[in-house]
N, C-alpha and C positions, 0 to 999 in steps of 0.2 A: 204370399206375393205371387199373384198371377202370372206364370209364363208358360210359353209355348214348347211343343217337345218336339225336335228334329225327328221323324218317322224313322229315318233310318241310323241316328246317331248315338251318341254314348249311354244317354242315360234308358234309350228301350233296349239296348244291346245289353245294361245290368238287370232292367228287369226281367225280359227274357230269360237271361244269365239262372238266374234266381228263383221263377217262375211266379214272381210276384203279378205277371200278367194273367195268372187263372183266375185273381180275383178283383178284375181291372174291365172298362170297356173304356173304347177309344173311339171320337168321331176325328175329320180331320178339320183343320181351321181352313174358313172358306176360300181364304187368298192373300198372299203376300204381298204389301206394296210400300215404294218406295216415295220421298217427296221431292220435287223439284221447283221450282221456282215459286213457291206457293201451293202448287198442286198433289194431288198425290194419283199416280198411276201403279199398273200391275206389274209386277216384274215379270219380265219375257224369260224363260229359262227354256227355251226351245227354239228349234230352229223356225217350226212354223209358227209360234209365238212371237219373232224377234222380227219375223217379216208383216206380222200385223199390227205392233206395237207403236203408237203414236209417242212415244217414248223417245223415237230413234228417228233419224233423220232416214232417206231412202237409199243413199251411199251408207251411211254407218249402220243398215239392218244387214247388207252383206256383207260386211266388216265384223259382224260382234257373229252371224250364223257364222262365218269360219273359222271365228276364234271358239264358240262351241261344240264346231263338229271336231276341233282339236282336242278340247276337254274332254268329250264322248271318249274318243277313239285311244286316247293317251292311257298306258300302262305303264310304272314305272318295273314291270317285270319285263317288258317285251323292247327292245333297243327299238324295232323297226317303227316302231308308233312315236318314236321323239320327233322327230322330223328335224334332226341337227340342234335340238335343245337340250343343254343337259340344266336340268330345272333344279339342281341339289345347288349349283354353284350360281344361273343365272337370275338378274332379279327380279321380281314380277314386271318394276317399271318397265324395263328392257322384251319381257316378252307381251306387254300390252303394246308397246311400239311396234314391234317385228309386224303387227295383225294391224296398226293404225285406229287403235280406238282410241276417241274422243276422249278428255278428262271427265265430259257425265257419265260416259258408259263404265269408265272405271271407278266414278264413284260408287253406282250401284252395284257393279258388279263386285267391288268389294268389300262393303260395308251391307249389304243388301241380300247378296249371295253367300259368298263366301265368310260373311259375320267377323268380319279385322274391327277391330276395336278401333283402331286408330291409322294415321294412312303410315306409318312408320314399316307395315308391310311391303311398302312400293321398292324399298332398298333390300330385304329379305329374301333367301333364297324363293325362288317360285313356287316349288314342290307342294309344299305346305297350301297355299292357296289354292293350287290347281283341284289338291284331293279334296280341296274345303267345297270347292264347286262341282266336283263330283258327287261329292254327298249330299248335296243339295239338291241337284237335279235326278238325280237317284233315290231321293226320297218325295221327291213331286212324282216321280212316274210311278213311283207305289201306291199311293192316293188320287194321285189326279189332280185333283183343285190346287192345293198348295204342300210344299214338304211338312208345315207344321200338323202336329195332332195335339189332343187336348183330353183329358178324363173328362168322361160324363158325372154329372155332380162335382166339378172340381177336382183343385189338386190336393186336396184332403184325402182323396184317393187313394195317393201314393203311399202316405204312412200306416192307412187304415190295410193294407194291400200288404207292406212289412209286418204288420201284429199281426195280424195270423196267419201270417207263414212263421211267427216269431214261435207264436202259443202253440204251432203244429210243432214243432221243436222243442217245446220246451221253457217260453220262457216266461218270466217274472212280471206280470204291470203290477205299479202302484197307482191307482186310479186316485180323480181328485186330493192331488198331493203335488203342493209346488216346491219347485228343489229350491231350499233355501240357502245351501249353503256344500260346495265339494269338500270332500273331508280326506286331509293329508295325515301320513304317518311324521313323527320324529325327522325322518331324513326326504321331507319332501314329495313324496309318492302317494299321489291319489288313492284311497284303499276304498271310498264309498258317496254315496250324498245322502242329506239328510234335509228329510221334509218335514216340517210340523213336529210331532216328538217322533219319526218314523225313518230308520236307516235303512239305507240298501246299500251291501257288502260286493263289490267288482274289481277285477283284475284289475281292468283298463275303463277310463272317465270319457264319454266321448260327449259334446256338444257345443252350441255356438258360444262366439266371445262373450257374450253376455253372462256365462256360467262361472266365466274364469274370470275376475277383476286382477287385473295386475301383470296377468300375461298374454296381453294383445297390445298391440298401436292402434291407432287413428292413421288412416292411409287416404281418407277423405270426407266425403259424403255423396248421398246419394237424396235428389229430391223428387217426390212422385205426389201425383195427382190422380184421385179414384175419380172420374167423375158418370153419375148413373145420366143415361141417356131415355129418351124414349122416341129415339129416330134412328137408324144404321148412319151413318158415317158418310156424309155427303160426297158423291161421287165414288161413292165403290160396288155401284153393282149393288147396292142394296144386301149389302154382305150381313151373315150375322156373326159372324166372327174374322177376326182378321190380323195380320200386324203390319203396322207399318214403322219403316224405318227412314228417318231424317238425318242423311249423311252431315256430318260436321260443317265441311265446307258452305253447306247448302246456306247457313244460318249463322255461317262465321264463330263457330266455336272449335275446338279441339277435342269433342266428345259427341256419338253422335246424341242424338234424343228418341226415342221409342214408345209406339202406342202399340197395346193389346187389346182388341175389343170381343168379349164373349157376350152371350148370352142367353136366351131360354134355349137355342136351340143342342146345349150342351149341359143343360138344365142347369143352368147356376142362376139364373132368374126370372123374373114371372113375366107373362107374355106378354111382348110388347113391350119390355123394356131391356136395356142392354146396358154396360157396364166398360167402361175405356178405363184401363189404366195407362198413366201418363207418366213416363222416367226418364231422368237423365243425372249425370256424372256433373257436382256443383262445382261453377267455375267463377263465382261472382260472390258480392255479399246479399245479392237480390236470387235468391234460389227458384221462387217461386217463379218470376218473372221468365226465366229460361227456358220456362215449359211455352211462353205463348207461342211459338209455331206450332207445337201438339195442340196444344187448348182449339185454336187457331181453324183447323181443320177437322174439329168433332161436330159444329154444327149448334145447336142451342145447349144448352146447358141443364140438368135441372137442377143438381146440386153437387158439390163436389168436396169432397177431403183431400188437404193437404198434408205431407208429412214430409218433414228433412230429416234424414240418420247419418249417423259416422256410420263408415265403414272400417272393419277391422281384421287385423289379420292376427296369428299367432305369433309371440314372439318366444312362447318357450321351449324348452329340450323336453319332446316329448319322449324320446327312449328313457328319461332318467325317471321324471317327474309322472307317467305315464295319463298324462294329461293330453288327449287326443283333441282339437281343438282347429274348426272348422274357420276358413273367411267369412265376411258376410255375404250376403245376397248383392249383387251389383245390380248395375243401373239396366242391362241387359235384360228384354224382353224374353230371353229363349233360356234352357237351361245348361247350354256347350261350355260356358267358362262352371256352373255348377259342376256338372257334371265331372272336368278334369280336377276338383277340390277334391271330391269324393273319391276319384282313385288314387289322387295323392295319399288321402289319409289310410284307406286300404293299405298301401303300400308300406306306408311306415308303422303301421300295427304290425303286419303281418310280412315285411322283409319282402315283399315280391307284389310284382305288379300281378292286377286281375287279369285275369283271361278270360275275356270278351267274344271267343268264336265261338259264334252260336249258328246254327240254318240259315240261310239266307230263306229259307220259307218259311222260318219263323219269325212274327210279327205279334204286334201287338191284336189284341180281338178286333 
């Protein structure tokens, strides 16, 4: 499932972590953009950005550069940089007022930016937001274009990048072998899985819902639309990759909707033709139908795949049962809510959270 990776966020800080980046190359996706009344524009994440942005009205572009040069400048280690906010206790709502920005500038700037699932953040301490948009614009000024990056050849990358740092260590593949079945002892405890007539013997079981029947929920679903193009994405600058994000309000739902467009230039397809993936969180019994603002703004079509899945999560006692057991993939184009699954599960194998300080001059290739 195709998504985007924050430059400077969790999931290049593990592989860094890891070194899983010596056998990884990274371009960055050409631009981030958000939609508004049918259209889809760039997101301004600078001050000289926010003053060229057709986006913003010509009051609200010195209204959102002050509320950035705030963002910039704010440290929650340094008192003098709060400017009379203390952002642990106050709520975002309250400090997008203090600055007077519009409800579009907040919707972008937090569904857009700072990546809130839902607007339930507007009552939430601020903190959390602020650093969410620091990381955002801190990971655009590392690349330039946009904060997202992407593997060359795909995200098939990332696992092939884990095996041999796996096989550098030491470890076991069983190739062409499907696991058909987790294999418990007497008192409940995962001890292996078994493919074909072929066992493999483990401390600990780790994989998605789909391995474990019986120890997950249904938390929703999720609907997505592949559809292959052979034109970039009307109105974006002629991008060859990109994501855009359609805040909830825009469209009247309670989730937002999200497109990812790659292609040859990241080599995942053949020249001249481009690849949109289409997602969102189902709120209706017409799933498909939810995607038309995505569909909407891709442009002709040439052909497209559909797919609805549940989403799931774990509902068992992994300390007893040692059945380690991942959410699914969400409707999210980027990988920030992955990413915090993966140190959850770190954490309950292993009693302690990862530690993630890595160089800040180190990056992905």
């Amino acid at each position: 499932i195709p998504k985007c990776i924050m430059a400077c966020g969790k999931l290049v800080s593990m592989l860094v972590r890891t070194k899983v980046t010596n056998y990884l190359e990274f371009k960055s996706i050409d631009a981030s953009y958000v939609y508004r009344n049918g259209k889809v524009y760039k997101v301004p994440a600078t001050g000289g950005e926010a003053l060229s942005s057709s986006l913003l009205s010509l009051f609200e572009k010195r209204r959102f550069r002050n509320f950035l040069m705030y963002v910039a400048k704010y440290d929650k280690t340094k008192p003098e940089t709060f400017q009379n906010h203390d952002l642990t206790t106050k709520p975002m709502r309250d400090l997008y007022e203090h600055f007077g920005l519009e409800k579009n500038t907040r919707e972008f700037v937090g569904h857009a930016m700072a990546l809130r699932l839902d607007d339930s953040y507007l009552d939430e301490p601020a903190l959390a937001t602020i650093e969410a948009i620091k990381l955002y614009c801190y990971s655009l000024d590392r690349y330039g274009k946009s904060p997202y990056i992407y593997p060359m050849y795909g995200l098939g990358g990332l696992p092939e990048g884990f095996s041999r740092l796996c096989a550098i260590h030491g470890g076991t593949f069983m190739l062409n072998r499907s696991i058909d079945k987790v294999l418990y002892d007497d008192a409940g405890r995962a001890w292996g899985v078994q493919g074909d007539d072929q066992v493999a013997k483990a401390d600990i079981v780790l994989g998605d819902p789909s391995y474990f029947p019986g120890k997950a929920k249904i938390t929703g679903k999720v609907v997505r639309s592949i559809c292959f193009l052979n034109h970039p994405i009307p109105n974006t600058n002629n991008a060859d990759s990109l994501q855009i994000i359609i805040p909830a309000a825009q469209v009247g739902r309670a989730h937002d909707i999200y497109v990812v467009l790659v292609s040859n230039s990241h080599q995942v397809a053949a020249q001249g033709k481009y690849i949109a993936i289409c997602s969102t969180t189902v709120e209706t019994p017409s799933p498909l139908d939810e995607l038309a603002p995505a569909l909407a703004v891709l442009g002709p079509i040439m052909t497209k795949f559909d797919d609805v899945v549940d989403l799931y999560e774990p509902t068992n006692l992994a300390d007893q049962d040692r059945a380690f057991i991942s959410k699914s993939f969400d409707a999210t184009s980027h990988f920030e809510t992955t990413s915090l699954d993966v140190l959850d599960i770190y954490k309950r194998i292993t009693g302690e959270a990862l530690n993630l300080d890595v160089d800040d001059d180190d990056d992905a290739n």
